[in-house]
FISE-617544 format. One record per residue (C-alpha): x, y, z. Coordinates in Angstrom, 2 decimals, always signed. Example, Ala and Ser with C-alpha at 12.3 -4.5 7.8 and 13.67 -1.06 7.14 Angstrom:
<recs>
<rec east="+12.30" north="-4.50" up="+7.80"/>
<rec east="+13.67" north="-1.06" up="+7.14"/>
</recs>
This chain:
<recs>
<rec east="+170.14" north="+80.80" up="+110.11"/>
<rec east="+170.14" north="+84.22" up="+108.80"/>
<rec east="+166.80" north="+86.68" up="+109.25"/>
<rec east="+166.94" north="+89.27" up="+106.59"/>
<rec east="+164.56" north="+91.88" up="+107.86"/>
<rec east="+162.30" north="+93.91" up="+105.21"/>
<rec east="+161.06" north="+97.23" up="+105.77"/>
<rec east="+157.61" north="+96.17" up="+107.21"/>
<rec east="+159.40" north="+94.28" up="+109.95"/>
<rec east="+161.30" north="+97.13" up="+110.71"/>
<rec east="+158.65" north="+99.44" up="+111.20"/>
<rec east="+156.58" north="+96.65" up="+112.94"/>
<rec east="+159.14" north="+95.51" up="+115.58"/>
<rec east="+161.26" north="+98.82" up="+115.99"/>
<rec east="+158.23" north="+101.75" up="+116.29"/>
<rec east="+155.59" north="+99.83" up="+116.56"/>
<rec east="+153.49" north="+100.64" up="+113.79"/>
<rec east="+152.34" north="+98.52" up="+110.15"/>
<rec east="+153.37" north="+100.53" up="+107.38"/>
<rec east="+151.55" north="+97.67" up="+105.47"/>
<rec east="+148.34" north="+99.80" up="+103.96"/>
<rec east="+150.82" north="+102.72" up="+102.85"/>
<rec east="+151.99" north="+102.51" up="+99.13"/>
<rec east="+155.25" north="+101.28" up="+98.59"/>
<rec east="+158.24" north="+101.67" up="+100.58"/>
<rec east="+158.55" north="+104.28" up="+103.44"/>
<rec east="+161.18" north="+106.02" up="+104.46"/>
<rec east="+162.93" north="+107.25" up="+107.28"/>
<rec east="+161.54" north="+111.02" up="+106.29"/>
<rec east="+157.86" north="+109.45" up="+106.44"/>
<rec east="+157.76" north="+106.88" up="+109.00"/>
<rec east="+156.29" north="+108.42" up="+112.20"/>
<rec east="+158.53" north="+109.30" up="+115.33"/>
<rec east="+157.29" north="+108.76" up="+118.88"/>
<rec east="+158.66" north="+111.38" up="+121.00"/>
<rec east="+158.40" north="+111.36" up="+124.45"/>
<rec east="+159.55" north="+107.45" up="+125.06"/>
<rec east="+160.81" north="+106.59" up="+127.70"/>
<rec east="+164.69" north="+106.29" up="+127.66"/>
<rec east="+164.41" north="+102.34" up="+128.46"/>
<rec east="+162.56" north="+102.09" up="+125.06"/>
<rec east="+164.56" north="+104.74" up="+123.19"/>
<rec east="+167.76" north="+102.99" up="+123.91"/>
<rec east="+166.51" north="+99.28" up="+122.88"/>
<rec east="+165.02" north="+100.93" up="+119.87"/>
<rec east="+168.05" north="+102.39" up="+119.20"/>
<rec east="+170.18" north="+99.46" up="+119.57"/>
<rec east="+167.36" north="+97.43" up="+117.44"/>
<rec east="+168.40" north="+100.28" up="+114.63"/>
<rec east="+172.42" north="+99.92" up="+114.92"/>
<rec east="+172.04" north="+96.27" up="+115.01"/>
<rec east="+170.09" north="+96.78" up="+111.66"/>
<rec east="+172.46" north="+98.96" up="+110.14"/>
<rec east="+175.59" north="+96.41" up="+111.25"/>
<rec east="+173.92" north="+93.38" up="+109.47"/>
<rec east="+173.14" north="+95.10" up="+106.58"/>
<rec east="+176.87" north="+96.61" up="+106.38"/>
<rec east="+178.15" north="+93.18" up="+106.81"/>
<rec east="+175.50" north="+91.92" up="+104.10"/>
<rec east="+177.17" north="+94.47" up="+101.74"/>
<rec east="+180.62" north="+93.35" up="+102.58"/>
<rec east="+179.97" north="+89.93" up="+102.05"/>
<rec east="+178.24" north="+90.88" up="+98.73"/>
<rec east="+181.11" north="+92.85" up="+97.58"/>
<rec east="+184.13" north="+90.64" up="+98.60"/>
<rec east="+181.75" north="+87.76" up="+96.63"/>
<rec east="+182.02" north="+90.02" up="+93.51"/>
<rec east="+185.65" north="+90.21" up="+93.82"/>
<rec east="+186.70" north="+86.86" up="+94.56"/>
<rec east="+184.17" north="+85.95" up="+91.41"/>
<rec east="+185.55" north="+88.83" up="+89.08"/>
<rec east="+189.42" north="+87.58" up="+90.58"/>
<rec east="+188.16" north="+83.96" up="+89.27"/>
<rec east="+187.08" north="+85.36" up="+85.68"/>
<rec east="+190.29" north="+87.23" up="+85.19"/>
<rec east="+192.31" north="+83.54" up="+86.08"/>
<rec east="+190.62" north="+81.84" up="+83.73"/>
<rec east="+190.91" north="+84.27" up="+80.86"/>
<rec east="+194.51" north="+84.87" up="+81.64"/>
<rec east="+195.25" north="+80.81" up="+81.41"/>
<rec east="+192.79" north="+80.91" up="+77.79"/>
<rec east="+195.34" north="+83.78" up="+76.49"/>
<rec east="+198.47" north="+81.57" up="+77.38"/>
<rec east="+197.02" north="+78.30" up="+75.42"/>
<rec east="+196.48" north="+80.18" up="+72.77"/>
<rec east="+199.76" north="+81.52" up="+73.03"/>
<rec east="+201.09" north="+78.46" up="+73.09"/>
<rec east="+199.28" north="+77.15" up="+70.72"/>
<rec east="+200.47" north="+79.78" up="+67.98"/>
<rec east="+203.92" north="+79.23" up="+69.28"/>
<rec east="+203.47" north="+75.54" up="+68.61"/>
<rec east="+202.63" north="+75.94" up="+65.36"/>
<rec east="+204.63" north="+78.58" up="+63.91"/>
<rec east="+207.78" north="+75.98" up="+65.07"/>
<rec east="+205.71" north="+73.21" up="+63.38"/>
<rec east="+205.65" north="+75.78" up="+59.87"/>
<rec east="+209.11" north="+76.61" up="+60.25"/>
<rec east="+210.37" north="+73.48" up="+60.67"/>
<rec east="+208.35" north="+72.22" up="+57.48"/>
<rec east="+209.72" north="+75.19" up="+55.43"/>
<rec east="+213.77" north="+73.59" up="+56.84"/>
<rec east="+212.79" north="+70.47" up="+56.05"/>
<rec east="+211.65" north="+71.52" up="+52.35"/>
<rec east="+214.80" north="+73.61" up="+51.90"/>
<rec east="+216.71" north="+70.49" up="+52.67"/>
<rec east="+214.83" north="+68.76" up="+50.26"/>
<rec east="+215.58" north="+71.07" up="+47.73"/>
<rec east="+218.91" north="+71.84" up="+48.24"/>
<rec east="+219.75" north="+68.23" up="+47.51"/>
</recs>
């Protein structure tokens, strides 16, 4: 199972703080730094924060090859509409002309 992480969790598990009773979201500008950690904690944090970034570049890649695929899909079917309709006309243009022989024959005898 997938755990999409909102902001709150981020700033809950990764610095240790609720951004809960601030309005809206925060952002990286506002959210407080704690300097002085020790380098055990700076370097899980900052793993925390890379891992973060990776599954929400993978999120986006997923997202976008889903648009493609889906946008690939749309052109397929409107290219196969065009050629029935093609064919269609085709169809009955012969059907016309072969009406129009047919009277001609007719006529002629």
């Amino acid at each position: 199972m997938v755990r999409y992480w909102n902001a709150l969790d981020i700033d809950v598990r990764v610095l240790g703080c609720n951004a809960s009773a601030g309005a809206g979201v925060s952002t990286m500008r506002e959210t407080p730094t704690q300097r002085g950690l020790p380098p055990e904690l700076d370097r899980i944090a900052h793993e925390r924060r890379a891992q973060l970034i990776a599954q929400l570049h993978r999120q986006a890649i997923a997202t976008a090859n889903d648009l493609s695929a889906r946008q690939k899909a749309i052109k397929a079917g409107l290219a196969k509409d065009a050629r029935r309709r093609k064919t269609a006309a085709w169809l009955i243009a012969a059907g016309a002309f072969i009406v129009a022989l047919a009277c001609i024959l007719v006529l002629w005898q």
